[in-house]
mmCIF file of the protein (N, C-alpha, C, O) and its ligand, coordinates in Angstrom:
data_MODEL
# 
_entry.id   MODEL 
# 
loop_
_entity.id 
_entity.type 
_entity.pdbx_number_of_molecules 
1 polymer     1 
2 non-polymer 1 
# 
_entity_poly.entity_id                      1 
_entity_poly.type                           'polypeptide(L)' 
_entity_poly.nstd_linkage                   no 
_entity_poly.nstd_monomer                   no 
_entity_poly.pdbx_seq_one_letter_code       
;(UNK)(UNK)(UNK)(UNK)(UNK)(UNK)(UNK)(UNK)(UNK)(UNK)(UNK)(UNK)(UNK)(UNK)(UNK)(UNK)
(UNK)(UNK)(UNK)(UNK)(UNK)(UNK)(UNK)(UNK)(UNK)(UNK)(UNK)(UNK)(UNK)(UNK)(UNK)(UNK)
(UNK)(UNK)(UNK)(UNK)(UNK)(UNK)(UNK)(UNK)(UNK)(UNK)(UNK)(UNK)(UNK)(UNK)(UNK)(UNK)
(UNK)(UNK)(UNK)(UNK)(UNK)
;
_entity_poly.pdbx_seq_one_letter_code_can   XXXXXXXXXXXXXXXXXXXXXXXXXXXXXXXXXXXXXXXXXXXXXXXXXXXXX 
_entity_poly.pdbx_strand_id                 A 
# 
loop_
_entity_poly_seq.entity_id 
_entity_poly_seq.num 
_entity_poly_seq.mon_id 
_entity_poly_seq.hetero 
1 1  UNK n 
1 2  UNK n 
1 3  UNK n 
1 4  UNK n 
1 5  UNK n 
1 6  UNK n 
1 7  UNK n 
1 8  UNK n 
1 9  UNK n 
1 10 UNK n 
1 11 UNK n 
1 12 UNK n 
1 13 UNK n 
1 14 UNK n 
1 15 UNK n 
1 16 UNK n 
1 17 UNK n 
1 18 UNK n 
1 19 UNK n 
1 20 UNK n 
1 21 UNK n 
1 22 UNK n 
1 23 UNK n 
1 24 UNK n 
1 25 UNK n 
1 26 UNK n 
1 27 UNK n 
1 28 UNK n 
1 29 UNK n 
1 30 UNK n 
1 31 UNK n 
1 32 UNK n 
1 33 UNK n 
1 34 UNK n 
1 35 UNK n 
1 36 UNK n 
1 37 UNK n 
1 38 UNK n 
1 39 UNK n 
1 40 UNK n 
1 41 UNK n 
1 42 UNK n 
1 43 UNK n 
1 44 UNK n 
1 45 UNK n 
1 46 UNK n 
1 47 UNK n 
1 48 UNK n 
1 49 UNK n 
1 50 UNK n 
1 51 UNK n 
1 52 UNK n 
1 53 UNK n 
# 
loop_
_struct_asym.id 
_struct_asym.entity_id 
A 1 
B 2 
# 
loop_
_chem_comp.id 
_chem_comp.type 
_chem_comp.mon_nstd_flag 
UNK 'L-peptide linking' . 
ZN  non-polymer         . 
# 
_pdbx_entity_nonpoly.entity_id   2 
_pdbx_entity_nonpoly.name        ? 
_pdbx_entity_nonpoly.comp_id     ZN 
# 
_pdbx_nonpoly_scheme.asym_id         B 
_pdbx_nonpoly_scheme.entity_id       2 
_pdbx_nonpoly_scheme.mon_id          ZN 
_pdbx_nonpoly_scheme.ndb_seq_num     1 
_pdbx_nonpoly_scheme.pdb_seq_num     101 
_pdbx_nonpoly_scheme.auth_seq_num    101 
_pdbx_nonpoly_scheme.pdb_mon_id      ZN 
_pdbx_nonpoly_scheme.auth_mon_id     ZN 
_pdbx_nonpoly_scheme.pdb_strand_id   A 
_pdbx_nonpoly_scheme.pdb_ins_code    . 
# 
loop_
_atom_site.group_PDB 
_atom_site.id 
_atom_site.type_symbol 
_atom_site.label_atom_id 
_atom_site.label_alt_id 
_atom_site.label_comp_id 
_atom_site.label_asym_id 
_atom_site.label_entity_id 
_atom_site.label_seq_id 
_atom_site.pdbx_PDB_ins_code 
_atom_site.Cartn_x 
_atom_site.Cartn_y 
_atom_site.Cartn_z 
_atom_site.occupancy 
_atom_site.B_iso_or_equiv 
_atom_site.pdbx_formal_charge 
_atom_site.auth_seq_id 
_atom_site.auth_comp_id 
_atom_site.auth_asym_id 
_atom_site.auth_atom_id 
_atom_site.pdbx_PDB_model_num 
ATOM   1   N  N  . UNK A 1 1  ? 0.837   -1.203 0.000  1.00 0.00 ? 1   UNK A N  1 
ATOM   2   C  CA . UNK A 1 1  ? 0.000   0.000  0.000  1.00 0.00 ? 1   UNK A CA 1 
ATOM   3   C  C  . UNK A 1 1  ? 0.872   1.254  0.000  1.00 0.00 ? 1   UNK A C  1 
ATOM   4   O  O  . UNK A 1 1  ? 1.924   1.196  0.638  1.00 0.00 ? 1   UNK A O  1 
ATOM   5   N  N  . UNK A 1 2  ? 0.610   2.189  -0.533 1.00 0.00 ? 2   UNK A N  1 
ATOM   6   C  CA . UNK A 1 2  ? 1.127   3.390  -0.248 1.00 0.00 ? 2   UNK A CA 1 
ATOM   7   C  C  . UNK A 1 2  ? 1.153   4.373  0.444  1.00 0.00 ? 2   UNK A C  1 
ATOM   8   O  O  . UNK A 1 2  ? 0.015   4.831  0.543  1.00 0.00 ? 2   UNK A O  1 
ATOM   9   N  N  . UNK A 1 3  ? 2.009   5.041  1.076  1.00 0.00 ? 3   UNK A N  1 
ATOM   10  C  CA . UNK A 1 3  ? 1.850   5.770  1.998  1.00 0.00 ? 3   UNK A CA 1 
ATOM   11  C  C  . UNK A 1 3  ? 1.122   7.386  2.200  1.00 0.00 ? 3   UNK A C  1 
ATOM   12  O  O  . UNK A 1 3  ? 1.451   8.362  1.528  1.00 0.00 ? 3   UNK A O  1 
ATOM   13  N  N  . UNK A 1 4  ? 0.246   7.386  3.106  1.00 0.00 ? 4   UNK A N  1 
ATOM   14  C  CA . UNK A 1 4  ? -0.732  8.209  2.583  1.00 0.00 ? 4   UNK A CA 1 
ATOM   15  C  C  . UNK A 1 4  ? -0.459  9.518  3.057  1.00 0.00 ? 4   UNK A C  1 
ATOM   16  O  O  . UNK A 1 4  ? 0.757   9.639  3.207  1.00 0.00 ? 4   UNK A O  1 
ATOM   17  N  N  . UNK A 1 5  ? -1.283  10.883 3.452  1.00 0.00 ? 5   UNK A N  1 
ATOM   18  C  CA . UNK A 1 5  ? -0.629  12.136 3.337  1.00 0.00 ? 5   UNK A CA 1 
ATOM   19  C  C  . UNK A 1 5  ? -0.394  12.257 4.782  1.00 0.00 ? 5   UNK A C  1 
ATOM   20  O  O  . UNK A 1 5  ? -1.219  11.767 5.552  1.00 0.00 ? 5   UNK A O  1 
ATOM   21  N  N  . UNK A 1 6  ? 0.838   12.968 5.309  1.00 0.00 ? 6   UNK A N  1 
ATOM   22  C  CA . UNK A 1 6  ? 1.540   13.469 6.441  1.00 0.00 ? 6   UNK A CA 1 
ATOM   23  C  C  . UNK A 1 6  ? 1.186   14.353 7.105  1.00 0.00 ? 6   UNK A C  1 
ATOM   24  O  O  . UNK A 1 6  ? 0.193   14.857 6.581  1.00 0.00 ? 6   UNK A O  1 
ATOM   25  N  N  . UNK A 1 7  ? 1.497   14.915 8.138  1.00 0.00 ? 7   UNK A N  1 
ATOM   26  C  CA . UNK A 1 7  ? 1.671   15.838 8.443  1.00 0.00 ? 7   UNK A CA 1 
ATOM   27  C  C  . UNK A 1 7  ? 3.096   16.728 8.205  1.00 0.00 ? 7   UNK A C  1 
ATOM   28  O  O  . UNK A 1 7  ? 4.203   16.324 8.560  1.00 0.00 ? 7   UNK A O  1 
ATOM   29  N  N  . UNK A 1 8  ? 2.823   18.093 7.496  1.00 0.00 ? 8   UNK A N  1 
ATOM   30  C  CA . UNK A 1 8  ? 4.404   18.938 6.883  1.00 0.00 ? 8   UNK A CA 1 
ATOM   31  C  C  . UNK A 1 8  ? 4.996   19.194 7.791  1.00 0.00 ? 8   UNK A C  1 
ATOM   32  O  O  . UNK A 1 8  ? 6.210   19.342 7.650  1.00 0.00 ? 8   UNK A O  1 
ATOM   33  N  N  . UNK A 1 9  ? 4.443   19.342 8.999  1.00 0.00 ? 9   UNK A N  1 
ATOM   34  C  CA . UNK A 1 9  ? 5.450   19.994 10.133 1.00 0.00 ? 9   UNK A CA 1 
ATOM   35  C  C  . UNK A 1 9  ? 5.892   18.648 10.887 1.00 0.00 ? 9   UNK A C  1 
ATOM   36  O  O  . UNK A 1 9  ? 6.919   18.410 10.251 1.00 0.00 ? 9   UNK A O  1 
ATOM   37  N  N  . UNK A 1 10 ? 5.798   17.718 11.732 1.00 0.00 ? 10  UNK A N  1 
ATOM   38  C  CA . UNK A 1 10 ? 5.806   16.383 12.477 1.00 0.00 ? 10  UNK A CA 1 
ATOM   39  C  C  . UNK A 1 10 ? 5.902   15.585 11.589 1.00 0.00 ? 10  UNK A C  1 
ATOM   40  O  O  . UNK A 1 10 ? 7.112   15.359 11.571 1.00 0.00 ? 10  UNK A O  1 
ATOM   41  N  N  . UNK A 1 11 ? 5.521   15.084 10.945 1.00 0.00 ? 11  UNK A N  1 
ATOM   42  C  CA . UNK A 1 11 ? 5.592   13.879 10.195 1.00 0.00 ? 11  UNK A CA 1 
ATOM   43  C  C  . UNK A 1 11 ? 4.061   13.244 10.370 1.00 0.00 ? 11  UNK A C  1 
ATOM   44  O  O  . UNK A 1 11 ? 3.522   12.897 9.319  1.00 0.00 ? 11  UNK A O  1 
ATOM   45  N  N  . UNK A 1 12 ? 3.306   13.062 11.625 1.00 0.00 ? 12  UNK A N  1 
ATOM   46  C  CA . UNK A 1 12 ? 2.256   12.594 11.929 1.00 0.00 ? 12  UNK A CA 1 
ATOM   47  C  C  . UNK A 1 12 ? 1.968   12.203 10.665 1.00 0.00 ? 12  UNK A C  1 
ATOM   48  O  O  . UNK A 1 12 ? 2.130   12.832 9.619  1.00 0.00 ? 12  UNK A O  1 
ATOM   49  N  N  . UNK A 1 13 ? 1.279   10.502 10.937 1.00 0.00 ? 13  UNK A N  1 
ATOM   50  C  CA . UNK A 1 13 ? 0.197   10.199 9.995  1.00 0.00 ? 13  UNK A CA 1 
ATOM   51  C  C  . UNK A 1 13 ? -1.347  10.586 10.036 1.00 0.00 ? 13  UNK A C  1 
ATOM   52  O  O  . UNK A 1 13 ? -1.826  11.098 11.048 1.00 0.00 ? 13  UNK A O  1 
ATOM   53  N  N  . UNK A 1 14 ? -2.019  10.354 9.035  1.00 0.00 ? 14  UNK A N  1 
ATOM   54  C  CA . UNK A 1 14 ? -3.331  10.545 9.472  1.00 0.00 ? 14  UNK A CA 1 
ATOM   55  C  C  . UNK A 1 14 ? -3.649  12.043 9.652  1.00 0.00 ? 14  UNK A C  1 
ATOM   56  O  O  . UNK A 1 14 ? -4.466  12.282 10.541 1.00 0.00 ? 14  UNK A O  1 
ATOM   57  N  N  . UNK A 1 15 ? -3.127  13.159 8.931  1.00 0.00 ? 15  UNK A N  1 
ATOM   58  C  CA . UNK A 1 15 ? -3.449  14.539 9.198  1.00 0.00 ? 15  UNK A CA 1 
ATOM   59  C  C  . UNK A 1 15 ? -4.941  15.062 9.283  1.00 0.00 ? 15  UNK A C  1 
ATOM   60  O  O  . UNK A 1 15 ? -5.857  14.368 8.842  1.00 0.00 ? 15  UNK A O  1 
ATOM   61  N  N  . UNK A 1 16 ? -5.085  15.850 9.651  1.00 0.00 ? 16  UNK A N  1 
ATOM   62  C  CA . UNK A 1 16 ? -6.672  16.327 9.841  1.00 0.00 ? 16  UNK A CA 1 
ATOM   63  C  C  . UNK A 1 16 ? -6.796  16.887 8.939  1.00 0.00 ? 16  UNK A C  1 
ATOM   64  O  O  . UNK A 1 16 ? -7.629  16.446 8.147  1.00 0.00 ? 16  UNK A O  1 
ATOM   65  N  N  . UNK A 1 17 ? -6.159  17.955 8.629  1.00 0.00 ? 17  UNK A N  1 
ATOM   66  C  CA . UNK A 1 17 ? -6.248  19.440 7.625  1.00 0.00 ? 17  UNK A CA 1 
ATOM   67  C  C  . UNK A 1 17 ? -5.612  19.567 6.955  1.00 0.00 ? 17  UNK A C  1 
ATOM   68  O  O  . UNK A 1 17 ? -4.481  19.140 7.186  1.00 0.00 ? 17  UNK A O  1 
ATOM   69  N  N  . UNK A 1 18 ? -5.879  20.226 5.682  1.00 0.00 ? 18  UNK A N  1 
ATOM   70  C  CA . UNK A 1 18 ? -5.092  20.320 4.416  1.00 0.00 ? 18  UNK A CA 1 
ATOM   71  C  C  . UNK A 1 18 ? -5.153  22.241 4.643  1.00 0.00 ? 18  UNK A C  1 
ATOM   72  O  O  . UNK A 1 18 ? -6.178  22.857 4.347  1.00 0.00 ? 18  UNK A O  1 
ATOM   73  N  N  . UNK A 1 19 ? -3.877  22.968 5.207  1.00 0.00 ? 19  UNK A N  1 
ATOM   74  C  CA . UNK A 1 19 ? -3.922  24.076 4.800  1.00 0.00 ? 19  UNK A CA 1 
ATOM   75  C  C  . UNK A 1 19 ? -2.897  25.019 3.663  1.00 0.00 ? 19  UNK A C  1 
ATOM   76  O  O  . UNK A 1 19 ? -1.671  25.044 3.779  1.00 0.00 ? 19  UNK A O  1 
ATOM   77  N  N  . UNK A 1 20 ? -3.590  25.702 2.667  1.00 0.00 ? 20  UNK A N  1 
ATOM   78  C  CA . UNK A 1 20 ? -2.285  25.861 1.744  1.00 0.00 ? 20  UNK A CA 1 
ATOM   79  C  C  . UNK A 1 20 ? -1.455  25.017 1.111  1.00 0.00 ? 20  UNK A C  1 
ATOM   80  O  O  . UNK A 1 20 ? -0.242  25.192 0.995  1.00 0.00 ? 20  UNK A O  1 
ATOM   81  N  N  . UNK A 1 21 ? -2.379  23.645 0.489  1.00 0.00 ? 21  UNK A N  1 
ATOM   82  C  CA . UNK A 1 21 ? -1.597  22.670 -0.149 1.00 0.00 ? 21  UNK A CA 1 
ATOM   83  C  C  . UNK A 1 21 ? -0.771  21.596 1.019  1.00 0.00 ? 21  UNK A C  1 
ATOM   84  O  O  . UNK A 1 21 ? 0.019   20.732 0.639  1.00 0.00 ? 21  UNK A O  1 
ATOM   85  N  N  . UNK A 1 22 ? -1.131  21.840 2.556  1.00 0.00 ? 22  UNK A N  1 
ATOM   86  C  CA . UNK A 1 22 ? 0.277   21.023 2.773  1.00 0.00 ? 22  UNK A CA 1 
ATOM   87  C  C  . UNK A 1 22 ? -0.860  20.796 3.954  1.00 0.00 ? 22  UNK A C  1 
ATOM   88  O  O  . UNK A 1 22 ? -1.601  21.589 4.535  1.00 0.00 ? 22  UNK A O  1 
ATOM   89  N  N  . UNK A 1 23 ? -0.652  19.198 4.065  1.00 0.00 ? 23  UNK A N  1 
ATOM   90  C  CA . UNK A 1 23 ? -1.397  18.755 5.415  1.00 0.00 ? 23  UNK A CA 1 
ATOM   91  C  C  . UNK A 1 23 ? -0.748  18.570 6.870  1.00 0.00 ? 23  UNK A C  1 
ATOM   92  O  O  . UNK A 1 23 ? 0.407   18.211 7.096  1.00 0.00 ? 23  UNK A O  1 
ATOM   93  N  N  . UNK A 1 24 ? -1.558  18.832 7.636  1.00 0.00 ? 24  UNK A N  1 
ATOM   94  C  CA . UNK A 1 24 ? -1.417  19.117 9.123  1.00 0.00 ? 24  UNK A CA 1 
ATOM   95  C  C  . UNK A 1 24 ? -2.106  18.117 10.447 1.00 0.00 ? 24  UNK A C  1 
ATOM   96  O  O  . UNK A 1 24 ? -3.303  17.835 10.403 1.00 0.00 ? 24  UNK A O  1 
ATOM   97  N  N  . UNK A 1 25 ? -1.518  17.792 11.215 1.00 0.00 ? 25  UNK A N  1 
ATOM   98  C  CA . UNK A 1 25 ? -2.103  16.918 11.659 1.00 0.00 ? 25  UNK A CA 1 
ATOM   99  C  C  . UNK A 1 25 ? -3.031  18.193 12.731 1.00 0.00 ? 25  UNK A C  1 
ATOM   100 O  O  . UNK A 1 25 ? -3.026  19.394 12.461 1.00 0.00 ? 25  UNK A O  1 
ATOM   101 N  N  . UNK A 1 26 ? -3.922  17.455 14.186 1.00 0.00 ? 26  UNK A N  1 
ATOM   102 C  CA . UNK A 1 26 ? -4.456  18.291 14.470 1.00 0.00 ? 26  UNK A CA 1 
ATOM   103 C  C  . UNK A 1 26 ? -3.292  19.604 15.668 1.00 0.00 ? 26  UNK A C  1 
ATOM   104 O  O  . UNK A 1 26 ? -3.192  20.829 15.739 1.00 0.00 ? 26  UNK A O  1 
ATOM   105 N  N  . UNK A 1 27 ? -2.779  18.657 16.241 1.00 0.00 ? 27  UNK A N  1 
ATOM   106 C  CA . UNK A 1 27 ? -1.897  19.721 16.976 1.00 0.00 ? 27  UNK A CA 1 
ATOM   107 C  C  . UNK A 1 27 ? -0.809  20.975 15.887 1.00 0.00 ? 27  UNK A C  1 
ATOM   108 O  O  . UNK A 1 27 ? -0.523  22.139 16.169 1.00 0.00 ? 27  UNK A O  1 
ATOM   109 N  N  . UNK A 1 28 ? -0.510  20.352 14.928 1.00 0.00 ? 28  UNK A N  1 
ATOM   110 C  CA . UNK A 1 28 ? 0.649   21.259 14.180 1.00 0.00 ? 28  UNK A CA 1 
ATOM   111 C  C  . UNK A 1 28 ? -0.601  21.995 13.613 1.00 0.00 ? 28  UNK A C  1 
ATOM   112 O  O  . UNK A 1 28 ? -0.334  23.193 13.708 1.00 0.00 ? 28  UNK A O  1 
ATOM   113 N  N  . UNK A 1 29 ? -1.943  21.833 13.023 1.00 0.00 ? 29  UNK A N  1 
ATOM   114 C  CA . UNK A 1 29 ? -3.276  22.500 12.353 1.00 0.00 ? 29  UNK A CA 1 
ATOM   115 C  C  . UNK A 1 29 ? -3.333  23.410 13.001 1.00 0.00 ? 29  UNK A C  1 
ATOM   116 O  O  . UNK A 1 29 ? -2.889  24.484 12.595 1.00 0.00 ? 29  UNK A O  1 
ATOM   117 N  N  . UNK A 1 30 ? -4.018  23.246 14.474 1.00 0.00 ? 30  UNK A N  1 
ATOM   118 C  CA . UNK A 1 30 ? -4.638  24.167 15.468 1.00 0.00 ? 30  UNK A CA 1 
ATOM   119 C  C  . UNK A 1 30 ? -3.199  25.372 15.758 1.00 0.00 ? 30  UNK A C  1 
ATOM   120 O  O  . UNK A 1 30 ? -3.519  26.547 15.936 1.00 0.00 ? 30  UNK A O  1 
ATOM   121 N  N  . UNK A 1 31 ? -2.144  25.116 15.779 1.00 0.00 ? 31  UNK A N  1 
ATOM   122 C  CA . UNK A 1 31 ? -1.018  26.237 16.135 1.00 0.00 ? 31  UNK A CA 1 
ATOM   123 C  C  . UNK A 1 31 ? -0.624  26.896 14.893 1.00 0.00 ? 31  UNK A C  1 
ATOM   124 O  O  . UNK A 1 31 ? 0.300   27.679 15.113 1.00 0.00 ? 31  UNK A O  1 
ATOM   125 N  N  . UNK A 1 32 ? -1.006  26.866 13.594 1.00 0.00 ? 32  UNK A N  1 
ATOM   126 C  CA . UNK A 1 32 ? -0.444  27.423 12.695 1.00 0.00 ? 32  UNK A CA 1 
ATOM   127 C  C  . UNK A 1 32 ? -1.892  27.812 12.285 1.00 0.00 ? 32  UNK A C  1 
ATOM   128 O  O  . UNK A 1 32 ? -2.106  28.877 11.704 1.00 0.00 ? 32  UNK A O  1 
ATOM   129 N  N  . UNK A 1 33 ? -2.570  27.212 12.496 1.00 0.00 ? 33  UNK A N  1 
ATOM   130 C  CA . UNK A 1 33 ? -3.967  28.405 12.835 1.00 0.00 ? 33  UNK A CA 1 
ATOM   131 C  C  . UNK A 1 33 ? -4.203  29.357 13.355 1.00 0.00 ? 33  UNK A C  1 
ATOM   132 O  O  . UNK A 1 33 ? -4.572  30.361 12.746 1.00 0.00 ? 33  UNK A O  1 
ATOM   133 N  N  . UNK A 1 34 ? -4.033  29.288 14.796 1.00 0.00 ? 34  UNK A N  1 
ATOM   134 C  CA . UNK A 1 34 ? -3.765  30.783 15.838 1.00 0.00 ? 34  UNK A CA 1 
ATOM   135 C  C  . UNK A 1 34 ? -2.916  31.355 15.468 1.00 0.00 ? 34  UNK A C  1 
ATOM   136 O  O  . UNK A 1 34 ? -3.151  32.563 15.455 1.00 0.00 ? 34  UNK A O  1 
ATOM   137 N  N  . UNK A 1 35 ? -1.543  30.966 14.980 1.00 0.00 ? 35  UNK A N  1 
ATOM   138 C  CA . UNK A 1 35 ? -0.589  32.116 15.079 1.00 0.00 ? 35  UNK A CA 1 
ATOM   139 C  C  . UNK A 1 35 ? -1.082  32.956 13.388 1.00 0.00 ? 35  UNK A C  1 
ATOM   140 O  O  . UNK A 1 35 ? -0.947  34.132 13.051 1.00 0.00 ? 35  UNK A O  1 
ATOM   141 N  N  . UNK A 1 36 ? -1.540  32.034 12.790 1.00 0.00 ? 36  UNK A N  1 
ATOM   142 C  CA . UNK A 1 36 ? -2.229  32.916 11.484 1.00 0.00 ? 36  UNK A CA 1 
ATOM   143 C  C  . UNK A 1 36 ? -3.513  33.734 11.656 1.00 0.00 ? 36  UNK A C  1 
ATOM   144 O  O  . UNK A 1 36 ? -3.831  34.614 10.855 1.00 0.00 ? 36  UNK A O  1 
ATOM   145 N  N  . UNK A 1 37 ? -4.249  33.403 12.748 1.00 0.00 ? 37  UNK A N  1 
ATOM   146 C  CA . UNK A 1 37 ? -5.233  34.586 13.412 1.00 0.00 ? 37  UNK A CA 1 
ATOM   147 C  C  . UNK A 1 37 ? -4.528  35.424 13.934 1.00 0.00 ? 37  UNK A C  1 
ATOM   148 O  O  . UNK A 1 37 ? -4.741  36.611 13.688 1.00 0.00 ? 37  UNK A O  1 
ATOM   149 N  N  . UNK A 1 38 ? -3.367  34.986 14.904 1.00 0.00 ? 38  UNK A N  1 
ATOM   150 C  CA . UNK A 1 38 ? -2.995  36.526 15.771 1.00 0.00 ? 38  UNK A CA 1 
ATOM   151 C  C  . UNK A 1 38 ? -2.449  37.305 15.077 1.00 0.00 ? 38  UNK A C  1 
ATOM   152 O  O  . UNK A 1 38 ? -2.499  38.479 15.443 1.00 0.00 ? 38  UNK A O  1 
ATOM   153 N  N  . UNK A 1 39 ? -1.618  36.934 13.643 1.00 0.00 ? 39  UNK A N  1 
ATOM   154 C  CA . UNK A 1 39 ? -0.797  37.673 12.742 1.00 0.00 ? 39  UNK A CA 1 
ATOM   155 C  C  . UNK A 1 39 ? -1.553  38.581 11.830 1.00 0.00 ? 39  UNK A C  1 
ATOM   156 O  O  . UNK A 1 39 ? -1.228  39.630 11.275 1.00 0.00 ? 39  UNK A O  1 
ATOM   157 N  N  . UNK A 1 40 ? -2.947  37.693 11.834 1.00 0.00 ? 40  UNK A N  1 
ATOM   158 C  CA . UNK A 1 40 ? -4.087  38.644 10.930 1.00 0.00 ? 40  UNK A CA 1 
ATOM   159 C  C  . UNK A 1 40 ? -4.522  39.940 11.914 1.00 0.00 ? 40  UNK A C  1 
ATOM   160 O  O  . UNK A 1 40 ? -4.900  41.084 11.658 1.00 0.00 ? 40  UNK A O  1 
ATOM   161 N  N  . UNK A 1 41 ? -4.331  39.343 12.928 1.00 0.00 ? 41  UNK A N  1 
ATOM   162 C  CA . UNK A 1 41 ? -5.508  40.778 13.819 1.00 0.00 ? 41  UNK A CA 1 
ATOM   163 C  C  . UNK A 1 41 ? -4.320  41.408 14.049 1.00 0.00 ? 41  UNK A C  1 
ATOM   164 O  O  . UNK A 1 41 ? -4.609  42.567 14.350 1.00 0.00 ? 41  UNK A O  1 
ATOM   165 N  N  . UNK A 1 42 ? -2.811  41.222 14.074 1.00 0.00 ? 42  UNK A N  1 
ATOM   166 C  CA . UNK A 1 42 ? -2.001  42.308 14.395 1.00 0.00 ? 42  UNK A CA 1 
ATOM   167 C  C  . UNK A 1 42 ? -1.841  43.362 12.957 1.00 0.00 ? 42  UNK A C  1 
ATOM   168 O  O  . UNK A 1 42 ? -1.432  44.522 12.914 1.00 0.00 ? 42  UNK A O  1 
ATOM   169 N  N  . UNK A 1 43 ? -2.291  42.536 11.920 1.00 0.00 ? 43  UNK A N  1 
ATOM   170 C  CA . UNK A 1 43 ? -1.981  42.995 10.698 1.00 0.00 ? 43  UNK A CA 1 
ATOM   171 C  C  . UNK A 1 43 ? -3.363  44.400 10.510 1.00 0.00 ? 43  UNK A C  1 
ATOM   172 O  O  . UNK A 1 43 ? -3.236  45.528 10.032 1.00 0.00 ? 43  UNK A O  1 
ATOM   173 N  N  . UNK A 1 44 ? -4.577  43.734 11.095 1.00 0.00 ? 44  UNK A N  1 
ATOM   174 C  CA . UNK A 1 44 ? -5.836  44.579 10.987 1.00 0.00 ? 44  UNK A CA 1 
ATOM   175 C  C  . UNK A 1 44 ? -5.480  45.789 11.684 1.00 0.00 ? 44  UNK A C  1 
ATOM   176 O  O  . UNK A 1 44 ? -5.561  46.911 11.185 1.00 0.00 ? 44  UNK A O  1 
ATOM   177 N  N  . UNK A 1 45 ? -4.894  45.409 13.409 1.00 0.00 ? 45  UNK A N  1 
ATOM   178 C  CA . UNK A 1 45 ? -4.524  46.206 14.168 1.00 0.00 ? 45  UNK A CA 1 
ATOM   179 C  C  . UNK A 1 45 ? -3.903  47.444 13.638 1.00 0.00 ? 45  UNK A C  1 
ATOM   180 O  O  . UNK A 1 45 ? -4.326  48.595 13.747 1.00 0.00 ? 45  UNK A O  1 
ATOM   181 N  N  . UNK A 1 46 ? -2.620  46.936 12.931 1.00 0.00 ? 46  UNK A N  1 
ATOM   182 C  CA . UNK A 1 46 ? -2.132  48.106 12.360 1.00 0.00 ? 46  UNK A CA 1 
ATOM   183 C  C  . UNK A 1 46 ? -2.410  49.268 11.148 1.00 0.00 ? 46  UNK A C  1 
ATOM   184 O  O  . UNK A 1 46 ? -1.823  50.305 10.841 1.00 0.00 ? 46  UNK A O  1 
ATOM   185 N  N  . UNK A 1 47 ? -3.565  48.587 10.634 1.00 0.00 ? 47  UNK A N  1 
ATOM   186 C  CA . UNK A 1 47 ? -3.921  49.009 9.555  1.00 0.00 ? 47  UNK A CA 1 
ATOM   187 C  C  . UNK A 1 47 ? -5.579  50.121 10.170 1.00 0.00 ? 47  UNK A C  1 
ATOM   188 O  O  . UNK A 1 47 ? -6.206  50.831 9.383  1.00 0.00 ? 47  UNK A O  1 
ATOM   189 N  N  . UNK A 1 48 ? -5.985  49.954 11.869 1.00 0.00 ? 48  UNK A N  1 
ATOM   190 C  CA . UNK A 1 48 ? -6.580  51.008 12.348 1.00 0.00 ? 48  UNK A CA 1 
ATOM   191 C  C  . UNK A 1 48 ? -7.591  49.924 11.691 1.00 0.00 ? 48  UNK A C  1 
ATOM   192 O  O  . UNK A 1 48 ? -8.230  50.426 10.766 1.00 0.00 ? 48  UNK A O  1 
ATOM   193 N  N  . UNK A 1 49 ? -7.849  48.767 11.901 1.00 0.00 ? 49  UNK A N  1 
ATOM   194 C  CA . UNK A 1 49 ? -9.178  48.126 11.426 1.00 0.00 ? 49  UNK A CA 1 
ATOM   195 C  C  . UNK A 1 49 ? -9.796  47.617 12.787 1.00 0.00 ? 49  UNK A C  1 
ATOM   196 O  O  . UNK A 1 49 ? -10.960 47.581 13.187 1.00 0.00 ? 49  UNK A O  1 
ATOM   197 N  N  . UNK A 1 50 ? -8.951  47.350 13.187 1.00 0.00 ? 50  UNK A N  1 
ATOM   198 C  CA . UNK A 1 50 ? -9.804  46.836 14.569 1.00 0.00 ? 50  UNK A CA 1 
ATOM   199 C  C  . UNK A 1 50 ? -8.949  47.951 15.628 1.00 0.00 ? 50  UNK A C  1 
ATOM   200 O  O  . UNK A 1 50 ? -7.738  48.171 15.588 1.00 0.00 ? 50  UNK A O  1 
ATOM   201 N  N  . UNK A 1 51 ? -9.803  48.478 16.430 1.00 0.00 ? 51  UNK A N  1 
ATOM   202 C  CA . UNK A 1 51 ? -10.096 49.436 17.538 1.00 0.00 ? 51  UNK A CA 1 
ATOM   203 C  C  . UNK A 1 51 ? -9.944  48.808 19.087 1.00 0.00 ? 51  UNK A C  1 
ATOM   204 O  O  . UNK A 1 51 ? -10.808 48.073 19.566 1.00 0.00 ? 51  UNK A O  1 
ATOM   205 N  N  . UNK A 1 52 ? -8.933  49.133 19.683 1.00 0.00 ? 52  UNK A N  1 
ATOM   206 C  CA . UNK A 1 52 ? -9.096  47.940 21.172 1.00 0.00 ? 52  UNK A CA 1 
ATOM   207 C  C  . UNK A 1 52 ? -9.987  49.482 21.755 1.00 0.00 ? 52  UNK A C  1 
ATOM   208 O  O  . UNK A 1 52 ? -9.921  50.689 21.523 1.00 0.00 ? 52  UNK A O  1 
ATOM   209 N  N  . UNK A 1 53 ? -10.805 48.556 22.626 1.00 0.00 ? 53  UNK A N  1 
ATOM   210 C  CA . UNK A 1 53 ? -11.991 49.559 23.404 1.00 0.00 ? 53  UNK A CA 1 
ATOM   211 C  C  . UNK A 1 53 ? -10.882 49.607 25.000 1.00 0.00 ? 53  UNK A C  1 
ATOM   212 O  O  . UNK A 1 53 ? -11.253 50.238 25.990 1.00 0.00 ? 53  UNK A O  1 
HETATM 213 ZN ZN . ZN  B 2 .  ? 1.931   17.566 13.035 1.00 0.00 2 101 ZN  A ZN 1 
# 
């Protein structure tokens, strides 16, 4: 049988998520998720899109 898709960061088999062409298992998914939310809202932040109250 052949070996089926990885995880890009760990190696993990059995990945959950396919983000940007390259699959992720769930722990390497979920952290390159957040840090791509916090990088978006710092990005909004600076751009005067989002307002801290
Ligand atoms: Zn992984």
């Amino acid at each position: 049988m052949g070996e089926g898709p990885r995880c890009s960061v760990c190696g993990a088999r059995k990945p959950l998520a396919k983000i940007g062409g390259k699959y992720y298992c769930y722990e390497c998914g979920s952290k390159l998720v957040r840090e791509h939310i916090l990088s978006l809202l710092k990005e909004l932040e600076k751009k005067g899109l989002v307002r801290q109250a």
